[in-house]
N, C-alpha and C positions, 0 to 999 in steps of 0.2 A: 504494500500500500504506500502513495506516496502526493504528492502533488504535483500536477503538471501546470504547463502555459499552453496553452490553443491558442494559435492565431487562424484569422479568418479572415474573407475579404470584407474588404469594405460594400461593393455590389451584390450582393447574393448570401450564401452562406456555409462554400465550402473553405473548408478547412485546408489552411496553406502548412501548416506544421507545427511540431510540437516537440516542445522544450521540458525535459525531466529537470526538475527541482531536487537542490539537496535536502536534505533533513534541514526544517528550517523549524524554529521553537513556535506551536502554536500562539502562544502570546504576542509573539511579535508581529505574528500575522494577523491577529485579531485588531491588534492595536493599530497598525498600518493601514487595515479595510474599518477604522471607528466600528468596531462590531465587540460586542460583548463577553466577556468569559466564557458567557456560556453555547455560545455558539461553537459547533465544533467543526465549522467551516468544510461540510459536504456538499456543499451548493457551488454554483460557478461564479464568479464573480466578477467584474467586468476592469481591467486594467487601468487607470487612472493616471495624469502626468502623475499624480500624489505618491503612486508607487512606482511606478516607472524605474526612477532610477535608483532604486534600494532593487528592487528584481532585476536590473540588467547586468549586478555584479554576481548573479548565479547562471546566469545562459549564457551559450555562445551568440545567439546572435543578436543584435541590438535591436530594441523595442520601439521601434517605428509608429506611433499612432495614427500618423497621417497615413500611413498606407494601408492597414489590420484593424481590426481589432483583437486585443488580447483578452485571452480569459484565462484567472487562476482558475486551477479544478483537482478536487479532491478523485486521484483514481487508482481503486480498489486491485485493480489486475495488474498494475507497476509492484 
């Protein structure tokens, strides 16, 4: 189990590629997406400048908003 990044296009809705995330401390990510304790962030959540550049120092490739959009995602099969 792990967290991924999805990106997608901006016209439509396929999926351009996907970025494995390291072990990164719930907290941090809660606190990052203003979401509460108690969420255990299984949902997708949608990429923000806000976190942008705290997530770009874990992927290889740089998080482009103008071109994608990104989604955090919580996935069970990594």
């Amino acid at each position: 189990m792990s967290r991924v990044i999805r990106y997608f296009e901006k016209d439509g809705d396929k999926c351009v590629g996907e970025e494995k995330l390291p072990e990164i401390d719930l907290g941090v990510l809660q606190e990052l997406f203003d979401l509460t304790s108690k969420n255990p962030m299984y949902d997708c959540f949608l990429v923000t400048e806000k976190q942008r550049t705290f997530l770009n120092q874990f992927i290889k490739v740089e998080i482009n908003l103008n071109e994608y959009d990104y989604f955090i995602e919580f996935d069970s099969d990594s």
